[in-house]
BAMI-960919 format. One record per residue (C-alpha): residue in three letters; x, y, z; chain. Coordinates in Angstrom, 1 decimal, padded with zeros to 4 digits. Example, Ala and Ser with C-alpha at 12.3 -4.5 7.8 and 13.67 -1.06 7.14 Angstrom:
+-----+--------+--------+--------+-------+
! res !      X !      Y !      Z ! chain !
+-----+--------+--------+--------+-------+
! ALA !  012.3 ! -004.5 !  007.8 !     A !
! SER !  013.7 ! -001.1 !  007.1 !     A !
+-----+--------+--------+--------+-------+
END
This chain:
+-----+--------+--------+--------+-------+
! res !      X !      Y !      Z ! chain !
+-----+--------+--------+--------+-------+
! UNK !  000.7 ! -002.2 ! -062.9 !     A !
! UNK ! -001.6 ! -001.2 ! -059.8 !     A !
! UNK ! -001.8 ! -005.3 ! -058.9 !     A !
! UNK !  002.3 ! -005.1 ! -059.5 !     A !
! UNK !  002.5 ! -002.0 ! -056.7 !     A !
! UNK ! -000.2 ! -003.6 ! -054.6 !     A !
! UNK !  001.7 ! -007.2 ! -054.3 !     A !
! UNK !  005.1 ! -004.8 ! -053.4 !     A !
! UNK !  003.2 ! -002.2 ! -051.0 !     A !
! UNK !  001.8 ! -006.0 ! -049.3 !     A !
! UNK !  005.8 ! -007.4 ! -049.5 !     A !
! UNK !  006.7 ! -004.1 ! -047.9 !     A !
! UNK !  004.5 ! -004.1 ! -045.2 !     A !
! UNK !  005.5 ! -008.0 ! -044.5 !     A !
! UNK !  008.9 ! -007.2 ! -044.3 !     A !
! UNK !  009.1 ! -004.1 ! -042.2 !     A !
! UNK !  006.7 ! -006.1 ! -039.5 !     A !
! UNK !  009.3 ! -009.0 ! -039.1 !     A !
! UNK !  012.0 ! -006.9 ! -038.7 !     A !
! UNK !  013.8 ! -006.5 ! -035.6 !     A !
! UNK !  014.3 ! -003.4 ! -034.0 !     A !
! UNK !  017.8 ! -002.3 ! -034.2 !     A !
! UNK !  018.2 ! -001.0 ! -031.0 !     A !
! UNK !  018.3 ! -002.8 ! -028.0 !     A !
! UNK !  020.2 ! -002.6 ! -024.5 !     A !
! UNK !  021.7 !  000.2 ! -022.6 !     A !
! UNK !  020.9 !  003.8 ! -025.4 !     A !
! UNK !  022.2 !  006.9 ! -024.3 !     A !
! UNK !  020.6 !  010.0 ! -025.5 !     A !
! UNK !  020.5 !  014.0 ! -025.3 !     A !
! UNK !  017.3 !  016.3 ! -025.4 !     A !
! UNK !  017.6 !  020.0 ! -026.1 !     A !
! UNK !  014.8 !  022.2 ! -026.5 !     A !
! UNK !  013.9 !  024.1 ! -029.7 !     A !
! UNK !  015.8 !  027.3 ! -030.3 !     A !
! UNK !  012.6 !  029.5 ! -029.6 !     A !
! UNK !  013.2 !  029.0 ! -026.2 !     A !
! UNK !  016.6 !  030.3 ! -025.9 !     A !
! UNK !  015.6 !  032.7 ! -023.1 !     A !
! UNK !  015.5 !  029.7 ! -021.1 !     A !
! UNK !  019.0 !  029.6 ! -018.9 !     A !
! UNK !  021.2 !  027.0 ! -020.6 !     A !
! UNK !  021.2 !  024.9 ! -017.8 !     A !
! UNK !  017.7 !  024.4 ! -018.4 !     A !
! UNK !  017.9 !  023.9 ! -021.9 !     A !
! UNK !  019.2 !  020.1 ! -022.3 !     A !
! UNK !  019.1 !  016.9 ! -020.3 !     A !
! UNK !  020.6 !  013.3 ! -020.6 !     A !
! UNK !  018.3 !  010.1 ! -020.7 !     A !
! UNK !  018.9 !  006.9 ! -021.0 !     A !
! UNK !  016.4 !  003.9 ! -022.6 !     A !
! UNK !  017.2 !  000.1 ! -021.9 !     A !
! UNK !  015.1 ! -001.5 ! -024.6 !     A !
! UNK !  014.7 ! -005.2 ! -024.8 !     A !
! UNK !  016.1 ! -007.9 ! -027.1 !     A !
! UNK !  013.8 ! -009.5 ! -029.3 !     A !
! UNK !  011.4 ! -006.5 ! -030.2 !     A !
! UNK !  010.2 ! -005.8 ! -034.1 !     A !
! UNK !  009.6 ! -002.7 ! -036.2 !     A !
! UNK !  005.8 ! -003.2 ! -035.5 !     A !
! UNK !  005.4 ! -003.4 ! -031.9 !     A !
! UNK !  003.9 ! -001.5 ! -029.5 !     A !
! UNK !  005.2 ! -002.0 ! -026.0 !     A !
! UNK !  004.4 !  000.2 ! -022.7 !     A !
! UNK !  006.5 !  002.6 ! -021.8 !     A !
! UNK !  008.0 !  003.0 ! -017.4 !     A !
! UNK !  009.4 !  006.3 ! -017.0 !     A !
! UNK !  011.8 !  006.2 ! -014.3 !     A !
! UNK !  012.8 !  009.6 ! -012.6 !     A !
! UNK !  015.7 !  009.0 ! -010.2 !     A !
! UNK !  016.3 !  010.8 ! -006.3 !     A !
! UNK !  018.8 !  013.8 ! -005.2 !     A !
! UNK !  022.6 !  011.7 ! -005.3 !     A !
! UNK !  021.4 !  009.2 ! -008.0 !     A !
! UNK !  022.1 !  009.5 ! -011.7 !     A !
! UNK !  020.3 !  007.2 ! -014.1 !     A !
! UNK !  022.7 !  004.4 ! -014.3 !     A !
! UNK !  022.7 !  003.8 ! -010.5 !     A !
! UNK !  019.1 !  004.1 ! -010.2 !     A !
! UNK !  018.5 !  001.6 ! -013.0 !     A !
! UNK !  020.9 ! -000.9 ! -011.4 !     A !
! UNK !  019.3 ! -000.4 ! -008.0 !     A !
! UNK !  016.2 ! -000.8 ! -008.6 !     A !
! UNK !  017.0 ! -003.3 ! -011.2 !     A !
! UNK !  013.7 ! -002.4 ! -013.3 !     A !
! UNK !  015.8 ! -003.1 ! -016.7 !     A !
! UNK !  015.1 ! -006.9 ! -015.4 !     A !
! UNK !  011.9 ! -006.8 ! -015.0 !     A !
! UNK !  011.2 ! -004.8 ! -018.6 !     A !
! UNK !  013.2 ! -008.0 ! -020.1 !     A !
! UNK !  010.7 ! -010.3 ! -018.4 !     A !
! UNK !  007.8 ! -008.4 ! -019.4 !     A !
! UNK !  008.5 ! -006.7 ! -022.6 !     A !
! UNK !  008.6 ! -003.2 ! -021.7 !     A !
! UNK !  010.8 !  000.1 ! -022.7 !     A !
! UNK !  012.5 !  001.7 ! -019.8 !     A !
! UNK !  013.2 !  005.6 ! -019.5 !     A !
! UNK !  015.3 !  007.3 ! -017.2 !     A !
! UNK !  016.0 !  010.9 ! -017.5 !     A !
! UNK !  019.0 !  012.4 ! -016.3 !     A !
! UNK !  019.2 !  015.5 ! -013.8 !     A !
! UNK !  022.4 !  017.7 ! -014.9 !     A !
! UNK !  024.7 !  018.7 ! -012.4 !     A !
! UNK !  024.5 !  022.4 ! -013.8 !     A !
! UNK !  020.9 !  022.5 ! -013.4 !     A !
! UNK !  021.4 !  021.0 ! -009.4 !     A !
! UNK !  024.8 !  020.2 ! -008.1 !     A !
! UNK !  023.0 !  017.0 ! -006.1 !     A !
! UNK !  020.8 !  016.1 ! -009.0 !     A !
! UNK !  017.9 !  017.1 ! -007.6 !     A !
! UNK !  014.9 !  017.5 ! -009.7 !     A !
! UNK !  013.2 !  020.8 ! -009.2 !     A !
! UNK !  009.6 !  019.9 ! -008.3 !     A !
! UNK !  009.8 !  023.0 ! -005.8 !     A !
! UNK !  010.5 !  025.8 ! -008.6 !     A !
! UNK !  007.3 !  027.9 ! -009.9 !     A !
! UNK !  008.8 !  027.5 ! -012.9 !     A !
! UNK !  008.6 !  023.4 ! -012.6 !     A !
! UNK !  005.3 !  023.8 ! -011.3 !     A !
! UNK !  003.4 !  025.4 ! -014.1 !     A !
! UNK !  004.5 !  022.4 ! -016.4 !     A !
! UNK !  008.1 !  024.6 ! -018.0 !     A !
! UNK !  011.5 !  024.1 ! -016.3 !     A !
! UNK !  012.3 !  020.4 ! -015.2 !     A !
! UNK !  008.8 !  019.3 ! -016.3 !     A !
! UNK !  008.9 !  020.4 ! -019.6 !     A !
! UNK !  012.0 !  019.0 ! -020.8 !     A !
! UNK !  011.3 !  015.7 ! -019.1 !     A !
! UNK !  007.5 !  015.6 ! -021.2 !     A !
! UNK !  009.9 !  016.4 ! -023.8 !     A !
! UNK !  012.1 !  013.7 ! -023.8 !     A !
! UNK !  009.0 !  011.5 ! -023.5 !     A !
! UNK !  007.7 !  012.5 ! -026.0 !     A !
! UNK !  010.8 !  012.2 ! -028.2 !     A !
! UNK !  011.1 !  008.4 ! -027.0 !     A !
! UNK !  007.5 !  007.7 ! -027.8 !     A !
! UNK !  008.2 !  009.0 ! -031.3 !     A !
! UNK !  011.8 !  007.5 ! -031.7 !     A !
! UNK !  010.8 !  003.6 ! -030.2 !     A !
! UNK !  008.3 !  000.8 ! -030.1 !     A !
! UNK !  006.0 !  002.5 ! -027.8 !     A !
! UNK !  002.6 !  001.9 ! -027.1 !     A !
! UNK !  001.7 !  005.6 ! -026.4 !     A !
! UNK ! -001.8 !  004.7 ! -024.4 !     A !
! UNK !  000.5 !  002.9 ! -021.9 !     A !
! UNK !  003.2 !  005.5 ! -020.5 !     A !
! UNK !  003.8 !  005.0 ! -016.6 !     A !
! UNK !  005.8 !  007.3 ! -014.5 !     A !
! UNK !  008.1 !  006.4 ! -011.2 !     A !
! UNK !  010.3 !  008.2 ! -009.1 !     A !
! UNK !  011.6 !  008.1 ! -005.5 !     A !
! UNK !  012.3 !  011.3 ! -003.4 !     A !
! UNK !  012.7 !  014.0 ! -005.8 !     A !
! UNK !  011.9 !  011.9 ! -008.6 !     A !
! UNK !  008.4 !  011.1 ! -007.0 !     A !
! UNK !  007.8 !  014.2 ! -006.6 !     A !
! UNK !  008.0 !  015.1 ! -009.8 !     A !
! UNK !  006.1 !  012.7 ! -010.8 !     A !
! UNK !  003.3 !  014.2 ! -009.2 !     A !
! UNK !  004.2 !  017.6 ! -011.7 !     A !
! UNK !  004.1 !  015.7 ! -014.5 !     A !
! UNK !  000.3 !  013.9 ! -013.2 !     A !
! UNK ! -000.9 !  017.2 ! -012.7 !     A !
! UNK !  001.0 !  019.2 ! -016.1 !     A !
! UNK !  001.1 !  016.3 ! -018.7 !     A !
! UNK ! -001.3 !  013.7 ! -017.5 !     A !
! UNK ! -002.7 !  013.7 ! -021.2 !     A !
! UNK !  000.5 !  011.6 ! -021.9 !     A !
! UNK !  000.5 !  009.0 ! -018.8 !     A !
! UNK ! -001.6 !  006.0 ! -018.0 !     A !
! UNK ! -000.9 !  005.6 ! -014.3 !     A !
! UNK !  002.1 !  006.8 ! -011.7 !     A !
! UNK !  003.8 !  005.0 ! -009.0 !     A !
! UNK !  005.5 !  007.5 ! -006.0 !     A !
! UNK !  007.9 !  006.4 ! -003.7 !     A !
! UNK !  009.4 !  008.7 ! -000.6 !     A !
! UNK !  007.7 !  011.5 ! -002.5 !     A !
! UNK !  005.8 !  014.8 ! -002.1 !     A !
! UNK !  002.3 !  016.1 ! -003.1 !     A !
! UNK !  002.3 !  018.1 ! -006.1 !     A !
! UNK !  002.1 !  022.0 ! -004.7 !     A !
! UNK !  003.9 !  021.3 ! -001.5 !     A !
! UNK !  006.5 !  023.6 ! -001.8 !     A !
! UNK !  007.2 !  026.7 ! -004.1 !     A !
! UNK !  011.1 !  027.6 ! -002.7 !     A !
! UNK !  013.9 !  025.8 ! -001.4 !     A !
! UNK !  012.6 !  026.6 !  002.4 !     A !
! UNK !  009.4 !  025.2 !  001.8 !     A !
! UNK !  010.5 !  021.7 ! -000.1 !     A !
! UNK !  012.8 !  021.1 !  003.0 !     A !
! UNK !  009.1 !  022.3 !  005.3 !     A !
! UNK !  007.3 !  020.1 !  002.9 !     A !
! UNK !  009.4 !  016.9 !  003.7 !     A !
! UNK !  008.8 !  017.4 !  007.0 !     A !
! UNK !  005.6 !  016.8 !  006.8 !     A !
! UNK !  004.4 !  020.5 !  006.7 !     A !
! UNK !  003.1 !  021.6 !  003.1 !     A !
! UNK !  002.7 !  025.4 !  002.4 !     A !
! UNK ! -000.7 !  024.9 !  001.2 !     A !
! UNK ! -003.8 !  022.8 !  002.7 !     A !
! UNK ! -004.8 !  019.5 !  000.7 !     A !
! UNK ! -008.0 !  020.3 ! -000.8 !     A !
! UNK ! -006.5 !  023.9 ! -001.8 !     A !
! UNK ! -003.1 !  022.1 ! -003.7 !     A !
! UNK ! -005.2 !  019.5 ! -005.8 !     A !
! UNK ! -008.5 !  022.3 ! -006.7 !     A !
! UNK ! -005.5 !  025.1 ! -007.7 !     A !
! UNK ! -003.8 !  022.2 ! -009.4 !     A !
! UNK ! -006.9 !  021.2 ! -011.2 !     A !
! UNK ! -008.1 !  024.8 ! -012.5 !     A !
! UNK ! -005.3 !  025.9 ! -013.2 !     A !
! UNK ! -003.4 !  023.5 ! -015.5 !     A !
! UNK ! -003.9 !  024.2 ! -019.3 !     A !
! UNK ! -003.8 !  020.5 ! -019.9 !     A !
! UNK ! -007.1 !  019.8 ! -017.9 !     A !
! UNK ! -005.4 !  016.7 ! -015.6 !     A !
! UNK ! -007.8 !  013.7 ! -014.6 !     A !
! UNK ! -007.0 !  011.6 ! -012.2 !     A !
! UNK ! -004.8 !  008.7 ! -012.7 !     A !
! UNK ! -003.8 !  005.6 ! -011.1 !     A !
! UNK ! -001.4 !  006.0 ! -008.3 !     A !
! UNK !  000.6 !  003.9 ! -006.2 !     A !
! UNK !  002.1 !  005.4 ! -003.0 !     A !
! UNK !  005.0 !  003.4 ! -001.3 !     A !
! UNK !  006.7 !  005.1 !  001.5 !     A !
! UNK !  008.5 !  003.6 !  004.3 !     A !
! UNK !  007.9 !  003.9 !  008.4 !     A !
! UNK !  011.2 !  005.1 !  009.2 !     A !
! UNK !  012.0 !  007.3 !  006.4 !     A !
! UNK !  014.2 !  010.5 !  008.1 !     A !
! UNK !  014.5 !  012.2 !  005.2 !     A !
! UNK !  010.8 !  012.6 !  003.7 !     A !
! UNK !  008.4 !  011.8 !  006.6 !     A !
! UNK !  006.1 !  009.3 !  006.2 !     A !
! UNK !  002.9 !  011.9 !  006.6 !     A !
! UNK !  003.8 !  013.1 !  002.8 !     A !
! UNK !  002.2 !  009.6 !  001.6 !     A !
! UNK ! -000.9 !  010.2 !  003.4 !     A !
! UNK ! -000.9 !  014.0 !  001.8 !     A !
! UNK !  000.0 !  012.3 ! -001.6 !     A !
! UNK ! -003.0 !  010.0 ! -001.3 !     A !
! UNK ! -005.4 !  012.4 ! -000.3 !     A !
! UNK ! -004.0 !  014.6 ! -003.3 !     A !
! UNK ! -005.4 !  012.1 ! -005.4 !     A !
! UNK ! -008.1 !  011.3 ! -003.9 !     A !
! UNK ! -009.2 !  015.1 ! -004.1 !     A !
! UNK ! -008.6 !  014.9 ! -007.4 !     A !
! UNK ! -010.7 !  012.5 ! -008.5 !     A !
! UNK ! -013.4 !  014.5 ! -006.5 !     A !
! UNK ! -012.8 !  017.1 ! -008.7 !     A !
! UNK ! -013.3 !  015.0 ! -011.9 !     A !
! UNK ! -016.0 !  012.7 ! -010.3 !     A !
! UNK ! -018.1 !  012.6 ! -013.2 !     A !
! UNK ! -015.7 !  010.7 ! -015.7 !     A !
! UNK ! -013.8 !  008.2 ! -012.9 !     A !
! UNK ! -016.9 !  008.0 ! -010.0 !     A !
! UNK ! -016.7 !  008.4 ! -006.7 !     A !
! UNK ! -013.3 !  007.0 ! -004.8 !     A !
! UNK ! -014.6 !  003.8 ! -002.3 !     A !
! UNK ! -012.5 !  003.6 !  001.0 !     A !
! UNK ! -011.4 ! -000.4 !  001.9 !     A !
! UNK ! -009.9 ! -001.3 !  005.2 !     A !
! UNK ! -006.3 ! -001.1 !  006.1 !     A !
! UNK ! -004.8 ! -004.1 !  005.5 !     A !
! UNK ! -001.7 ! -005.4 !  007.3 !     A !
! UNK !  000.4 ! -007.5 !  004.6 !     A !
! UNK !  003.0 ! -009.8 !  005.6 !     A !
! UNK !  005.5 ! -010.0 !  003.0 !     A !
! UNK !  008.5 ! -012.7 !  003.3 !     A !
! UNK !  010.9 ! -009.7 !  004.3 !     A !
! UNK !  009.1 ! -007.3 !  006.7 !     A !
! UNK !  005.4 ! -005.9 !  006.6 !     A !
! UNK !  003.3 ! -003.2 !  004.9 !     A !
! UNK !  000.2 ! -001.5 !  006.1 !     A !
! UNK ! -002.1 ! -001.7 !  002.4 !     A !
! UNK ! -005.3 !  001.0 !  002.0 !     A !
! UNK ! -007.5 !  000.6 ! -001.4 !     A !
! UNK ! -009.5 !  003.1 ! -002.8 !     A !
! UNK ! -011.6 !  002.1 ! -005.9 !     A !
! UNK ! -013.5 !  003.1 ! -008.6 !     A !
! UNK ! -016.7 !  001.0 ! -010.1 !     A !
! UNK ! -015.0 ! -001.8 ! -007.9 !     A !
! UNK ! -011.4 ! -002.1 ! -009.2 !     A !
! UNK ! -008.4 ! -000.6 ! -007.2 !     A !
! UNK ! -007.0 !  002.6 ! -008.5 !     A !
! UNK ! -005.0 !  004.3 ! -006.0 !     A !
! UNK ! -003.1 !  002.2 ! -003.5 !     A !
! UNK ! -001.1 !  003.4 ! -000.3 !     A !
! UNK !  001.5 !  001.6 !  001.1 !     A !
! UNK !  003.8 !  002.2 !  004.3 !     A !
! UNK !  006.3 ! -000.5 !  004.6 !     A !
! UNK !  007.5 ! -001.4 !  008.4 !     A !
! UNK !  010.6 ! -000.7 !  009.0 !     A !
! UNK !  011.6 !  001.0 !  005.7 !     A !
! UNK !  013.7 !  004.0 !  005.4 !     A !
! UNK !  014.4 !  006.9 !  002.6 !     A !
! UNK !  015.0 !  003.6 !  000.1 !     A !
! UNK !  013.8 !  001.5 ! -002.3 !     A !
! UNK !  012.2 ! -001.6 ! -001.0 !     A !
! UNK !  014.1 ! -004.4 ! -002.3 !     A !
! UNK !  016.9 ! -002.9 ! -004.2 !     A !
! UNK !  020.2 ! -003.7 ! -004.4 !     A !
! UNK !  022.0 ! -002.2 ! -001.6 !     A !
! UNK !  025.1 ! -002.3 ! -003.2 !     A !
! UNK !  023.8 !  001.8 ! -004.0 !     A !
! UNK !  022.3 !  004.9 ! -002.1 !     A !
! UNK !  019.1 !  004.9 ! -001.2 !     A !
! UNK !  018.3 !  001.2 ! -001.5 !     A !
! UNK !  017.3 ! -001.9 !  000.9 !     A !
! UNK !  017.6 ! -005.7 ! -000.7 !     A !
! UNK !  014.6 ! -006.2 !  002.2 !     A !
! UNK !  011.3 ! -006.7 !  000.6 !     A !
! UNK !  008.8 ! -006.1 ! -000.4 !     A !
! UNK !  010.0 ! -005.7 ! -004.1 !     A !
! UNK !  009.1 ! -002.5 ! -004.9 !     A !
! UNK !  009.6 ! -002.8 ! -008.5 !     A !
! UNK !  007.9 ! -005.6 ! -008.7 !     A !
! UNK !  004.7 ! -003.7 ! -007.0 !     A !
! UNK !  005.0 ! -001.2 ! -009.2 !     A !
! UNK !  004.6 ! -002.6 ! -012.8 !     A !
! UNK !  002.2 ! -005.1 ! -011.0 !     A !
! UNK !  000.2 ! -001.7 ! -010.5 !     A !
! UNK !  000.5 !  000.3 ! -013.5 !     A !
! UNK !  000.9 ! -002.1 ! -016.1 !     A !
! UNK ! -003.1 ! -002.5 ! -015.4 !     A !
! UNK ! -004.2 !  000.8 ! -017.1 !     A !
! UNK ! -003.7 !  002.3 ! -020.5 !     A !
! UNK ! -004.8 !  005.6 ! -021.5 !     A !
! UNK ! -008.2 !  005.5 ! -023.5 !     A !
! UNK ! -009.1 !  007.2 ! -026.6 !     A !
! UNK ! -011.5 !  010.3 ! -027.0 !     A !
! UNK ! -014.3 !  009.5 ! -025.4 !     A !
! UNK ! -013.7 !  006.6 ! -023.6 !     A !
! UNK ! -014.0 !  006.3 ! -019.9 !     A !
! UNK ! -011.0 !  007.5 ! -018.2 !     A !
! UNK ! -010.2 !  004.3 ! -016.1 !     A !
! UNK ! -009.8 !  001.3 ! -018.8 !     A !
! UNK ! -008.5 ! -001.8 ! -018.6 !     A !
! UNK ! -006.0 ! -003.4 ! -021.6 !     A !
+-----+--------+--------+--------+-------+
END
């Protein structure tokens, strides 16, 4: 009998690992939080997302993860198609998510990176970790290799969810964004993307630090902002790197000290970028990039949509180039490690 179960547990196992994964393409879905919170305003309760999974993955993989928050007048659909990332996860085998602003929540779709609320890790942040975390559970996911991305207000709450759930992420890429603790109302987010944050660098990323009950480390980050950008001036990617890099200062005992390269000047086939390195035991892990000539857009896009230029470089491109490097490492293991 126990060689008869053990030849069926084996058969089992065989079958469930060739099987394909039954979901694929373009999946909408809907995350609302647990009744306990029902004090929470019921705008602030639920969220649309959206995951493009690609063809050909099994029961047993374990692919990364590229969580894709979108700007102010975006929704998820238009910021998948401009930025055409779905392509890119075909190529490369990876599960896309894209969380959805609600119109209740912000009539323009604005995530609300400027809200105390947001900024203590509840409000906008919390139901986006939530919906990550439901997508982690629900799909092929590798769970050491979740990315984050977002342009305008979706980059800068990507810097939230660095500094409130970096236990879940592997590496962030910004775009147009703002430092995390720029702003705490509506006057100061419209200050802060002028260039003028409420608080001073070192201040944001030590508060940030001590205070979050999720201890952040640093992660990888990659800053893309462009030259010309009206709407979020380019100083915010400077403040954004030197966020990080403050950071890491803070937590210089587990990543070691932050190494200053040269500014490069990179021609790309389209238009130019101004490149600055800063490493870590020799291998890059935060990049800046201010691409000539560039406005509030994603760099290489599809123009077809707001707040994209088909002009290189590819920003998409740049970006899984750049986080798809790092996974998260196990207890114990250094926090910078390579898959």
């Amino acid at each position: 009998m126990r060689k008869l179960l053990n030849r069926l547990a084996r058969s089992t196992r065989s079958w469930i690992r060739g099987r394909r994964f039954h979901r694929v393409g373009w999946i909408a879905g809907r995350f609302r939080t647990p009744q306990a919170e029902l004090h929470l305003r019921s705008a602030d309760r639920e969220r649309r997302y959206y995951v493009h999974v690609p063809a050909g993955l099994k029961e047993h993989d374990r692919v990364p993860l590229l969580v894709m928050l979108h700007g102010c007048k975006q929704d998820a659909r238009v910021f998948a198609e401009g930025t055409r990332m779905n392509r890119l996860a075909d190529d490369h085998r990876f599960i896309v998510l894209y969380p959805e602003q609600s119109l209740r929540a912000n009539a323009l779709r604005c995530w609300r990176w400027y809200e105390r609320e947001t900024l203590a890790g509840r409000g906008d942040a919390a139901l986006i970790a939530g919906i990550i975390r439901r997508v982690v559970d629900s799909y092929p996911v590798d769970s050491a290799r979740v990315y984050v991305a977002g342009i305008s207000a979706g980059g800068a709450m990507a810097s939230v969810l660095v500094f409130r759930y970096g236990e879940m992420l592997a590496a962030c890429a910004i775009v147009s964004g703002v430092m995390y603790g720029a702003a705490e109302s509506v006057a100061d987010a419209f200050a802060a993307m002028r260039g003028r944050a409420w608080k001073k660098l070192p201040v944001a990323a030590a508060d940030a630090a001590r205070g979050s009950e999720r201890s952040p480390e640093f992660l990888p980050a990659l800053i893309i902002h462009g030259d010309r950008d009206s709407a979020v001036h380019p100083a915010n990617a400077d403040q954004i790197a030197e966020q990080f890099h403050d950071l890491a200062e803070v937590f210089a005992s587990r990543t070691g000290p932050l190494v200053e390269a040269e500014e490069r000047r990179i021609l790309d086939d389209d238009r130019p970028y101004r490149q600055r390195d800063y490493l870590a035991n020799g291998r890059v892990v935060l990049r800046k990039m201010i691409v000539e000539g560039l406005g509030h857009a994603w760099s290489g896009g599809d123009d077809r949509h707001p707040f994209n230029e088909a002009a290189g470089p590819d920003a998409s491109r740049l970006i899984w180039e750049f986080v798809s490097q790092f996974r998260r490492p196990g207890r114990g293991s250094p926090r910078l490690a390579r898959h």
